[in-house]
PADO-813196 format. One record per residue (C-alpha): x, y negated, z negated; residue in three letters. Coordinates in nm, 4 decimals, padded with zeros to 6 digits, always signed. Each point is the difference from the previous one (the first is absolute). Last residue first. Layout:
{node {X; Y; Z}; Ala}
...
END
This chain:
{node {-00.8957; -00.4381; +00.1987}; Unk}
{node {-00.2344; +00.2581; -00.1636}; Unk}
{node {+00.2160; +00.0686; -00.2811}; Unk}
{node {-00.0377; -00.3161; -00.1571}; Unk}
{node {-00.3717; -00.0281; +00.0333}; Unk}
{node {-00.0377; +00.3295; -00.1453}; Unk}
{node {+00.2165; -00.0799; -00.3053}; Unk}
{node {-00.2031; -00.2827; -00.0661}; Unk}
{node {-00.3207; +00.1708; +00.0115}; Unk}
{node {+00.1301; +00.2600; -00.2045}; Unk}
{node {+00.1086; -00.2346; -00.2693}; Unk}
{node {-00.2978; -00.1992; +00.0294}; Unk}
{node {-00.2163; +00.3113; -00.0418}; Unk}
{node {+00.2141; +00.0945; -00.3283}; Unk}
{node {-00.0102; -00.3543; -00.1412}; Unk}
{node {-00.3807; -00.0422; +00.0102}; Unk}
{node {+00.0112; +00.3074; -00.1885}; Unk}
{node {+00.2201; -00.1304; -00.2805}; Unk}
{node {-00.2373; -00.3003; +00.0079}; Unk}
{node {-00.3245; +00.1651; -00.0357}; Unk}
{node {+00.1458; +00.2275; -00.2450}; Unk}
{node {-00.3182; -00.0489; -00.2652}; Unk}
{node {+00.2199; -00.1048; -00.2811}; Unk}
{node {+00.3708; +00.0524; +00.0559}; Unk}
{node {+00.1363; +00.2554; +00.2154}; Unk}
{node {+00.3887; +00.0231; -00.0218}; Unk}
{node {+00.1820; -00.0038; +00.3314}; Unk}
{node {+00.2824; +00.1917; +00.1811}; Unk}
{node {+00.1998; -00.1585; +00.2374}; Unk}
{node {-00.0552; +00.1092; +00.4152}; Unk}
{node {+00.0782; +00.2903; +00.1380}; Unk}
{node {+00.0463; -00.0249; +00.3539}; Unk}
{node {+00.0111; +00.3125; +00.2281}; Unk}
{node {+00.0186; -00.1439; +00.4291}; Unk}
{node {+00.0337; +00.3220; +00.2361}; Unk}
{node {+00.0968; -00.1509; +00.3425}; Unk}
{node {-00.2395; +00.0428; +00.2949}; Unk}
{node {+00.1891; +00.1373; +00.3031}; Unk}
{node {+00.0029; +00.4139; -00.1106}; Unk}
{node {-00.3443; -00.0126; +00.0587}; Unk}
{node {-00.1088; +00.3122; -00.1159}; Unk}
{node {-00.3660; +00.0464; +00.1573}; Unk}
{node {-00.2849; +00.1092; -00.2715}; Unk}
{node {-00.0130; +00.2480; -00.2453}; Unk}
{node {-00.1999; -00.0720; -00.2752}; Unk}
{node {-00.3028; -00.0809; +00.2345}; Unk}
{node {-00.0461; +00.3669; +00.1416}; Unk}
{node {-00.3280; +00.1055; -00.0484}; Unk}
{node {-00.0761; -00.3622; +00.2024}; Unk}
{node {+00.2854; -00.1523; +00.1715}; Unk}
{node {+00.3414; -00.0696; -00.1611}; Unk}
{node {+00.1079; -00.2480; -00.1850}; Unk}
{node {+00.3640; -00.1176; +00.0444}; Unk}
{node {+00.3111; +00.1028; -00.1992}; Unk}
{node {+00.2039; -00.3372; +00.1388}; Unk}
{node {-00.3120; -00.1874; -00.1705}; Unk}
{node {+00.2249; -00.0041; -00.3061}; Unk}
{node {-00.0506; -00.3303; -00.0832}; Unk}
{node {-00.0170; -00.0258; -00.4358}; Unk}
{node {+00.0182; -00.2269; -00.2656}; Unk}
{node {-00.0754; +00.1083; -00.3216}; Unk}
{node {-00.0529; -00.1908; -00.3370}; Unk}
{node {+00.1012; +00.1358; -00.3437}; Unk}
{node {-00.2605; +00.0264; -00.2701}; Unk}
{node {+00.1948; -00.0073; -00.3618}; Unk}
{node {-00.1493; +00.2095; -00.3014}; Unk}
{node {-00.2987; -00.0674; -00.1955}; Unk}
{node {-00.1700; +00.3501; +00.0886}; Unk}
{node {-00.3263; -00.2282; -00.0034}; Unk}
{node {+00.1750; -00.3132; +00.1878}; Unk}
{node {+00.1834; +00.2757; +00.2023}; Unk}
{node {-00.3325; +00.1203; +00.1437}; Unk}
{node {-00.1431; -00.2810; +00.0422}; Unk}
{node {+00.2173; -00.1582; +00.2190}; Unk}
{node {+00.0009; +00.2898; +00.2038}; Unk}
{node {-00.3350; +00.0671; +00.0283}; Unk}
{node {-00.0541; -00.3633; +00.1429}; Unk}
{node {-00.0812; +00.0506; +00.3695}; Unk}
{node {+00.1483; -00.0956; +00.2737}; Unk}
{node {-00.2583; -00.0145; +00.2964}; Unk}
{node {-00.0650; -00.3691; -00.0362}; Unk}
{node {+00.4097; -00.0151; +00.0299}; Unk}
{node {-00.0383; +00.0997; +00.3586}; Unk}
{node {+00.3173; +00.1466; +00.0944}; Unk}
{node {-00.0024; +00.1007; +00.4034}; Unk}
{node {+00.1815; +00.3282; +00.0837}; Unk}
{node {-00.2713; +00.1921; -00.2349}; Unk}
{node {-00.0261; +00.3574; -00.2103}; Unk}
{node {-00.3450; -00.0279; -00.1577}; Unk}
{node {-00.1691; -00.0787; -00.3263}; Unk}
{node {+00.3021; -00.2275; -00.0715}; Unk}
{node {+00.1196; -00.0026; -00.4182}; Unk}
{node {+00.2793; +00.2589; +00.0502}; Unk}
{node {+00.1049; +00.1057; -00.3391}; Unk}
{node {+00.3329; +00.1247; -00.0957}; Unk}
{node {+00.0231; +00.0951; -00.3271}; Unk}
{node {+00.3146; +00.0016; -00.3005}; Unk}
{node {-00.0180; +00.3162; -00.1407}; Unk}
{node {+00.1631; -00.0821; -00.4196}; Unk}
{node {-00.3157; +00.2241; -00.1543}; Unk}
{node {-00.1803; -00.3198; -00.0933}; Unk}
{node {+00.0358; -00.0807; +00.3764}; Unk}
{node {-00.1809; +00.3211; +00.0461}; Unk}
{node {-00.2941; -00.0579; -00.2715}; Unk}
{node {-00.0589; -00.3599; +00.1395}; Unk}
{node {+00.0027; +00.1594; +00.3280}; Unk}
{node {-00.2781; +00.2807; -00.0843}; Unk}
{node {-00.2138; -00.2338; -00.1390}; Unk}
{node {+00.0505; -00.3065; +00.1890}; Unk}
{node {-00.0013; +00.2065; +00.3425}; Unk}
{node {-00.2801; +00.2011; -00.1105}; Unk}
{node {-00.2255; -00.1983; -00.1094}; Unk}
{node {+00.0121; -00.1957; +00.2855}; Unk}
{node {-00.0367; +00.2662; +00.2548}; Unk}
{node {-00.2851; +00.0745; -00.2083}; Unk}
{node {-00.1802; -00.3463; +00.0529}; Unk}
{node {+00.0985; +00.0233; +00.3659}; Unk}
{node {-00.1960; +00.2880; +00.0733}; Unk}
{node {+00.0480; +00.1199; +00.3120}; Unk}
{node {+00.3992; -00.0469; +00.0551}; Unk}
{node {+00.0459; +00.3609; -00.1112}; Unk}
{node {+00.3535; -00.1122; -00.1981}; Unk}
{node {+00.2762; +00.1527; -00.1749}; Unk}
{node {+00.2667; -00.0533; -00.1959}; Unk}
{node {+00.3148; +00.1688; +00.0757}; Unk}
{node {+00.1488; +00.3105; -00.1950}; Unk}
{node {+00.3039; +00.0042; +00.1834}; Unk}
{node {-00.0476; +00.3868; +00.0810}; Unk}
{node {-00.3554; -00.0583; +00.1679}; Unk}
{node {+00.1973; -00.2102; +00.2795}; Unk}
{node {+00.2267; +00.2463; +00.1117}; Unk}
{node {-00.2514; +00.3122; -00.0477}; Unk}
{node {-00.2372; -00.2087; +00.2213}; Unk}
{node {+00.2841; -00.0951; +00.2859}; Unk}
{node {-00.0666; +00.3324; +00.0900}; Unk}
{node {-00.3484; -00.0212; +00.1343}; Unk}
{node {-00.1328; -00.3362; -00.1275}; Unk}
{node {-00.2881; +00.0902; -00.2940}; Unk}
{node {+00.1701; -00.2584; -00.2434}; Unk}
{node {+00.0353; -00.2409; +00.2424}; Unk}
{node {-00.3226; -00.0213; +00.0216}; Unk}
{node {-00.0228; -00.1257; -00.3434}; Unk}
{node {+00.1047; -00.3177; +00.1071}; Unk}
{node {+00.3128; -00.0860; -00.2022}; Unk}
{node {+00.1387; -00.2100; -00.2698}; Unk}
{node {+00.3221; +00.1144; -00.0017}; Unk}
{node {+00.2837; +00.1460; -00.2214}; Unk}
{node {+00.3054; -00.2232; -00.1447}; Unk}
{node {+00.3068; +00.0826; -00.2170}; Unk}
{node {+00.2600; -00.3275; +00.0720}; Unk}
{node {+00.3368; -00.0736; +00.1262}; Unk}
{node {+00.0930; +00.3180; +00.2180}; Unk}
{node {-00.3965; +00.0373; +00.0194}; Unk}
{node {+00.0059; -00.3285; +00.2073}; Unk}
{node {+00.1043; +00.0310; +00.3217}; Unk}
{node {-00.0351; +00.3641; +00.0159}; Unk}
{node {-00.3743; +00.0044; -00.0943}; Unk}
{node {-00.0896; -00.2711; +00.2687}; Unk}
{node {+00.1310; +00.1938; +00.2812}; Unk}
{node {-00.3443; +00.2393; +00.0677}; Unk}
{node {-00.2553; -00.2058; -00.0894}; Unk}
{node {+00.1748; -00.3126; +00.0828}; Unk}
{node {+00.0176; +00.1276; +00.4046}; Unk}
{node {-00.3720; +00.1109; +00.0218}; Unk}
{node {-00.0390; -00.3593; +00.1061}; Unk}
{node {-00.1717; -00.3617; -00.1099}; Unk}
{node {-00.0350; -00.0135; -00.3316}; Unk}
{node {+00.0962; -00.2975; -00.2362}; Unk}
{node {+00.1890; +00.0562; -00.3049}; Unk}
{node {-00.1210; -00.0569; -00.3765}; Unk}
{node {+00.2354; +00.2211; -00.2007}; Unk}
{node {-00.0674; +00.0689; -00.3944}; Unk}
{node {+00.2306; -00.0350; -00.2096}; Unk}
{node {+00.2116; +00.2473; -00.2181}; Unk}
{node {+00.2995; -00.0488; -00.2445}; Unk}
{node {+00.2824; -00.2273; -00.0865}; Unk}
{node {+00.0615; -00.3601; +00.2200}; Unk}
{node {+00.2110; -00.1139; +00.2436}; Unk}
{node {+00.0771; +00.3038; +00.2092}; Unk}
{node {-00.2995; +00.0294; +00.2715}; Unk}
{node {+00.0124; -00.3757; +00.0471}; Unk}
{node {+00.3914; +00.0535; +00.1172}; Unk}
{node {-00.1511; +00.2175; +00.2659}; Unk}
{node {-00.1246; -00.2970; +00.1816}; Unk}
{node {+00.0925; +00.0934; +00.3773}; Unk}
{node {-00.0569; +00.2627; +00.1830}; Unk}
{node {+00.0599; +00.0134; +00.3883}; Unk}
{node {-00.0576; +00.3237; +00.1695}; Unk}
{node {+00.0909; +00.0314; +00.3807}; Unk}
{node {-00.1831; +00.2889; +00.2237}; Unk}
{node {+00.2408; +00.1681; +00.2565}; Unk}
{node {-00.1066; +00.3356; -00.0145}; Unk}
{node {+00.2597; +00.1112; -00.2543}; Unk}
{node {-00.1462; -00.2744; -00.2230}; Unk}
{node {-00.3248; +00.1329; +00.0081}; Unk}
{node {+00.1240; +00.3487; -00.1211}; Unk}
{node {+00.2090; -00.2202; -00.2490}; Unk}
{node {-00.2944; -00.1242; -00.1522}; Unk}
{node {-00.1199; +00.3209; -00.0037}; Unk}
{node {+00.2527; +00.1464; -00.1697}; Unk}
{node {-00.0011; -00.2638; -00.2217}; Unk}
{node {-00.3768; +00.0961; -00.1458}; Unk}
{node {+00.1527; +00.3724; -00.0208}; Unk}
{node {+00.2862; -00.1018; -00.2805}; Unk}
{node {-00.2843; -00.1840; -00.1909}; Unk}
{node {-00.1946; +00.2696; -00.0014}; Unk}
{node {+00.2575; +00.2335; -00.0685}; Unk}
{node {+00.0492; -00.2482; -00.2735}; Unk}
{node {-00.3352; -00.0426; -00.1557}; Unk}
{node {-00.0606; +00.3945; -00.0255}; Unk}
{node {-00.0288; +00.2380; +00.2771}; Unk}
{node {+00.0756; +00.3249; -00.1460}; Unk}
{node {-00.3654; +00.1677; -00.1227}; Unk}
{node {-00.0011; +00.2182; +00.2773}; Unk}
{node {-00.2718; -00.1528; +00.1560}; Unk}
{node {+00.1681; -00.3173; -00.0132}; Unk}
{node {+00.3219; +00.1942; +00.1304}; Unk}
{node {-00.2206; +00.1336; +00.3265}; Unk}
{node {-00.1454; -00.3324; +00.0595}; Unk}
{node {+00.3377; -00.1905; -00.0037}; Unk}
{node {+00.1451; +00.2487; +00.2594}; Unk}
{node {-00.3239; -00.0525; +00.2077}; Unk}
{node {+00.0068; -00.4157; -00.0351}; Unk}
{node {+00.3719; +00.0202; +00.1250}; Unk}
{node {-00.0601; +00.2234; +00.2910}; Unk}
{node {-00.2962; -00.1544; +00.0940}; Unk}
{node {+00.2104; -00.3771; -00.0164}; Unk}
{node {+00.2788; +00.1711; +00.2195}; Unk}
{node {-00.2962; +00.0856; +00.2447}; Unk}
{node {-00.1954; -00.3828; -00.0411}; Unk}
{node {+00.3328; -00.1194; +00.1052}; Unk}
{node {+00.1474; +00.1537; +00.2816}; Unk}
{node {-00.3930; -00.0367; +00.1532}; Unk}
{node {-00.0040; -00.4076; -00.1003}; Unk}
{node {+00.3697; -00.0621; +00.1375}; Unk}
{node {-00.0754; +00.1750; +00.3391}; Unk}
{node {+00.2366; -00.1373; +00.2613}; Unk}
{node {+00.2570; -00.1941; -00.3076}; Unk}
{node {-00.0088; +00.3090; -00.2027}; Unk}
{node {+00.0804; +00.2396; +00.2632}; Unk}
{node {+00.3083; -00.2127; +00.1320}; Unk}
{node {+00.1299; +00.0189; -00.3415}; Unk}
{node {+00.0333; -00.3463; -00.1960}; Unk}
{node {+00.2875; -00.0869; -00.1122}; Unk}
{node {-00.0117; -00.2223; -00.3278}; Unk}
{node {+00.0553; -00.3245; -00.1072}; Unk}
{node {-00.0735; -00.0683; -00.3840}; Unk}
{node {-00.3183; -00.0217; -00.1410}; Unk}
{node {-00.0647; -00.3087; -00.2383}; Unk}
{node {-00.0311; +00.0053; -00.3450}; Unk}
{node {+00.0208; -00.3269; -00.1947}; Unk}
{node {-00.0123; -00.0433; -00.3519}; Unk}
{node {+00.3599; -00.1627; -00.0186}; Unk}
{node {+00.0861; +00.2917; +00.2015}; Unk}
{node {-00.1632; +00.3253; -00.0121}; Unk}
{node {+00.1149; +00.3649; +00.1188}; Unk}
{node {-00.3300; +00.1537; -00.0692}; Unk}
{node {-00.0534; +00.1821; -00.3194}; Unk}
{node {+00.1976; +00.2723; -00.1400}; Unk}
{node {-00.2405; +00.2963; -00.1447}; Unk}
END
C-alpha cells in the first residue's frame, strides 16, 4: 500500500468540505462508516484475506472517516521510521481508541508490526476476527509474571521473524501522562530482541472515552487536532534505564508542546 502523502516527514490533512451531516453529528457519521469498515475487514479475516495490507489499507480508512468529519491529523517524524533496516519495537503513549485503529496504516507502509494487546480484545464481537488475524500478543492483565513471559517470549520470537511490535506500556487509556505509570516492557523488550525501541508521542483525545460498557467509543471532537510524533530510534544498552528515561521525556515534551 502507498503511505500518506508526506513531506519532509510531515503529514498533515489537507482542507476538506465537510458535509452538513458530518459537522451536526460527526461522532454518529463516524462510528457507522467505522462499522462498516470493521465488518468488511471481519468477514475477509474470516475468510482468510485480510493480510498486512488490507489492514493497512482499512487503518486509513478510518483515518479518513475522521477526517471527513472534520478531525485534523498531524504526523510528524516519519523519517525515524526509514533510517535504519528491520523491526523495533514502538513505545507510544495511550490515551484513545484512535491509535488502535489508525496506527497500522501509518506505519505498516514502512514497517510489519502486530500489537501487544489485552486479551479482551480478542473476544470483541467483530473486531475479534480483525485482531486474531494479526497474530497479536496477548495479555489477561492478572498475572503480571506471565504477561511478562509472554511479551519477551513471544516478542523476541516475532521481531526475530522481521514483525516489528507495538507495545503500549500504560495500564489504562489516559488524557494526563504520568510517567510513574509508564512502564518498562518496552525497553526491555527490544534490549532482548536487540533491535531499536522507537518512542511515541501521541494526543488523540479527539476519539474521546466513552462511559462505562462503552469507553472505546467516546465523543468525536472534531476540535482537538490529531498530534503522531515518532521520535529517533534508540539502542538499549545495559539495563535501559536511560533509553527509557528518553521515551517518557520525549512524550512529555511532545505533550507540553502540543498543549499550547
Amino acid at each position: 500500500m502507498e503511505p500518506l502523502p508526506y513531506e519532509d516527514g510531515t503529514y498533515r490533512t489537507a482542507p476538506i468540505r465537510v458535509s452538513f451531516m458530518a459537522k451536526a453529528l460527526p461522532s454518529v457519521v463516524h462510528y457507522w462508516r467505522l462499522y462498516n469498515i470493521v465488518a468488511k475487514s471481519s468477514r475477509m479475516a474470516r475468510r482468510g484475506e485480510y493480510g498486512t495490507e488490507e489492514w493497512g489499507i482499512s487503518s486509513i480508512f478510518i483515518l479518513r472517516s475522521l477526517e471527513a468529519v472534520g478531525v485534523r491529523f498531524e504526523i510528524t517524524g516519519i523519517e525515524n521510521l526509514t533510517s535504519f533496516e528491520g523491526p523495533c519495537v514502538f513505545i507510544p503513549n495511550h490515551m484513545s481508541t484512535l491509535e488502535t485503529f489508525c496506527l497500522p496504516g501509518i506505519i505498516t507502509p514502512f514497517k510489519t508490526m502486530t500489537f501487544v494487546v489485552k486479551q479482551s480484545l480478542l473476544e470483541y464481537p467483530v473486531f475479534k476476527h480483525v485482531m486474531r488475524s494479526r497474530d497479536p500478543i496477548a495479555v489477561g492483565r492478572e498475572n503480571p509474571r506471565e504477561d511478562l513471559k509472554a511479551v519477551l517470549e513471544g516478542g523476541t520470537r516475532k521481531l526475530k521473524e522481521g514483525t516489528s511490535m507495538t507495545i503500549f506500556p500504560q495500564t489504562t487509556r489516559a488524557a494526563d501522562f504520568n510517567p510513574s505509570e509508564f512502564n518498562t516492557l518496552g525497553i526491555k523488550l527490544a534490549r532482548r530482541a536487540d533491535v531499536p525501541a522507537v518512542p511515541v508521542a501521541l494526543k488523540t483525545d479527539a476519539w474521546g472515552v466513552g462511559p462505562f460498557f462503552m469507553k472505546d467509543f467516546g465523543r468525536i471532537d472534531p476540535s482537538r487536532t490529531v498530534h503522531i510524533s515518532f521520535g529517533e530510534p534508540l539502542r538499549v544498552k545495559g539495563r535501559g534505564d536511560e533509553e527509557h528515561g528518553r521515551v517518557v521525556e520525549f512524550i512529555s515534551s511532545k505533550l507540553r508542546e502540543w498543549a499550547v
